[in-house]
Backbone as numpy.savetxt, mean C-alpha at the origin, in Angstrom:
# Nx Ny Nz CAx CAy CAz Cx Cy Cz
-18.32 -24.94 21.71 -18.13 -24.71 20.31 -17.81 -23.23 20.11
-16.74 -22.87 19.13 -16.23 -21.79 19.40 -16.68 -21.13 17.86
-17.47 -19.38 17.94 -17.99 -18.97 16.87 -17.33 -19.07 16.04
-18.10 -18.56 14.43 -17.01 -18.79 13.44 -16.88 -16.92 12.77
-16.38 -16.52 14.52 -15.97 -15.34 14.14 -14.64 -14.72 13.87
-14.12 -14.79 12.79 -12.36 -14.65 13.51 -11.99 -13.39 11.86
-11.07 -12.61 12.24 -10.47 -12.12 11.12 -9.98 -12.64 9.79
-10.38 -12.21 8.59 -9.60 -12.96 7.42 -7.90 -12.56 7.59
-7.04 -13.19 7.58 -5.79 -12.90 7.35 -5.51 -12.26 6.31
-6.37 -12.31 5.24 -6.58 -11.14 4.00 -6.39 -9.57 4.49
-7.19 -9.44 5.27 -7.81 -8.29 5.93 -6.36 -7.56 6.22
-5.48 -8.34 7.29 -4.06 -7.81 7.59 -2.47 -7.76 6.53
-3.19 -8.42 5.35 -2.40 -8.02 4.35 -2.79 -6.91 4.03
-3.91 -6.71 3.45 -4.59 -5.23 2.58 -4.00 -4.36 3.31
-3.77 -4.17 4.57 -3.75 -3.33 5.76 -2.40 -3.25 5.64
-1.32 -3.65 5.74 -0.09 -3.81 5.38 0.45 -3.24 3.58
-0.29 -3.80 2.82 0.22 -3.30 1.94 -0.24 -1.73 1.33
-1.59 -1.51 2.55 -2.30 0.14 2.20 -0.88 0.80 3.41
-0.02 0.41 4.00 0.24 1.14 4.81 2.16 1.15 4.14
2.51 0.50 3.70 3.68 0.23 2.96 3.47 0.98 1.42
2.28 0.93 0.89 2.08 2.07 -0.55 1.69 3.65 0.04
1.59 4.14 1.15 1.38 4.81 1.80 2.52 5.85 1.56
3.57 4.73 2.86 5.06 4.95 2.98 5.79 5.62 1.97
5.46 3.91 0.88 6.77 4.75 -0.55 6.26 5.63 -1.50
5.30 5.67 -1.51 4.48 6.92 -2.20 4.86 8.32 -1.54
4.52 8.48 -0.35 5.06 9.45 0.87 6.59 10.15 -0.02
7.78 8.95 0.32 8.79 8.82 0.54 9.30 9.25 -1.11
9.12 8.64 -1.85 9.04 9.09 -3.69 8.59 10.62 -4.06
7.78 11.01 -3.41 7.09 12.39 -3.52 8.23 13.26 -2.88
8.41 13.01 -1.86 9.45 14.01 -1.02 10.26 13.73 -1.77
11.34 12.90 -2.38 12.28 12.84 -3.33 12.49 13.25 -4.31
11.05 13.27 -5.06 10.81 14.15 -6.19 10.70 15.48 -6.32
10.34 15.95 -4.81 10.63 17.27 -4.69 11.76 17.78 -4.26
12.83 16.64 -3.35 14.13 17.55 -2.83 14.84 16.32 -3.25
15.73 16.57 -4.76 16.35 15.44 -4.88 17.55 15.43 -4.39
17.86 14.25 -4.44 18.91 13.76 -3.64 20.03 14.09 -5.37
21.64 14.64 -4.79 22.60 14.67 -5.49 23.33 13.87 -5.53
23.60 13.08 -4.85 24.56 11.97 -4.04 24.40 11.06 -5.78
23.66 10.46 -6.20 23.99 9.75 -7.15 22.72 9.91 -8.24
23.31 8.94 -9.86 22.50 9.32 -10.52 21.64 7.79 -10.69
20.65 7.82 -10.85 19.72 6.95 -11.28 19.26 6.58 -12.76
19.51 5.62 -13.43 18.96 5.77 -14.40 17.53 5.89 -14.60
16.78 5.91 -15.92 15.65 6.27 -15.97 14.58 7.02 -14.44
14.89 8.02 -14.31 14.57 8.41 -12.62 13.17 9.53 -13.00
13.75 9.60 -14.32 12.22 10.59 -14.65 10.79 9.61 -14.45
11.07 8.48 -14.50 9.65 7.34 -15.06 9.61 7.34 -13.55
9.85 7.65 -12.66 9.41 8.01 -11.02 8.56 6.68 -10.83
9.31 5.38 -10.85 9.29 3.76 -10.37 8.62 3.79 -9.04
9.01 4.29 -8.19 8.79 4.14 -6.70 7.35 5.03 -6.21
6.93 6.05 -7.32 5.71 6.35 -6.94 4.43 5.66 -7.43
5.00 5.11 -8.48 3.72 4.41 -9.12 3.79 2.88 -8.42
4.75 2.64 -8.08 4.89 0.96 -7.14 3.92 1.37 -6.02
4.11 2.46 -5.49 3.12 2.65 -4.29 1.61 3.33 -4.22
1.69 3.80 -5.49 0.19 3.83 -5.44 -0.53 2.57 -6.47
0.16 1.54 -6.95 -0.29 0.08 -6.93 -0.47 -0.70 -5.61
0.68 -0.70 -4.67 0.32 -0.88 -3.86 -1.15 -0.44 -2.80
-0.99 0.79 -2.71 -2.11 1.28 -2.25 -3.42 0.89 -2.53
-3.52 0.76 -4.12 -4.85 0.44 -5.05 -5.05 -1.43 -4.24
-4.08 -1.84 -4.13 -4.11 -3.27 -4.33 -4.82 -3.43 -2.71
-3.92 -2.73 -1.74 -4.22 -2.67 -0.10 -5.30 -2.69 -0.02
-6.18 -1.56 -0.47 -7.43 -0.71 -0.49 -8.54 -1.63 -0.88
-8.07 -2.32 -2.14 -9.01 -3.52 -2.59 -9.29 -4.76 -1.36
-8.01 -5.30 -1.04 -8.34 -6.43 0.31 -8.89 -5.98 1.60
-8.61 -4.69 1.95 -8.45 -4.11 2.92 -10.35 -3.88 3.04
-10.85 -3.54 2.18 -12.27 -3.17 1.94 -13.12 -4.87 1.62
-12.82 -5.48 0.98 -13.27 -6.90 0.66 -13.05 -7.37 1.61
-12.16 -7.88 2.59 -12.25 -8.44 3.94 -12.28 -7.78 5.16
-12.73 -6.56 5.43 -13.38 -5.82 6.43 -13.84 -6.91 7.58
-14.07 -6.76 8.71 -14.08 -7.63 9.50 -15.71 -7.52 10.03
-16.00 -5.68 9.50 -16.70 -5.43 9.91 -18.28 -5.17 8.89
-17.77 -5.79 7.76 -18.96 -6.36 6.39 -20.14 -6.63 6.79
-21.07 -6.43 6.59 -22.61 -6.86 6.66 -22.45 -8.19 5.54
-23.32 -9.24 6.45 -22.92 -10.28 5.66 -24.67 -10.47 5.45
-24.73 -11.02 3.96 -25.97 -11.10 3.32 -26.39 -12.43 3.22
């Protein structure tokens, strides 16, 4: 009989999406500081891509902590 120890697949989303809000957060910031000329964006002031990634992040952070593998279970 095999334990019923195994990872939530939750766990490797949170982890994925803390590491992808990471990224475009990263990646939005540097942009915001050395913009690119090449083209214009509309609405580019409302800076879309930094707040997508620190949702993301918030969201990662939440699964990522709730399915810990390594939880004290009560």
């Amino acid at each position: 009989m095999v334990g019923n120890k195994g990872i939530s697949i939750w766990f490797f989303i949170g982890t994925l999406l803390l590491i992808y809000g990471v990224v475009i957060t990263a990646a939005n910031i540097y942009e915001l500081a050395a913009p690119s000329m090449d083209r214009v964006v509309v609405l580019k002031e409302i800076n879309f891509g930094i707040w997508w990634g620190i949702l993301l992040v918030i969201i990662g952070l939440i699964y990522f902590v709730s399915f810990r593998p390594w939880k004290k279970k009560q």
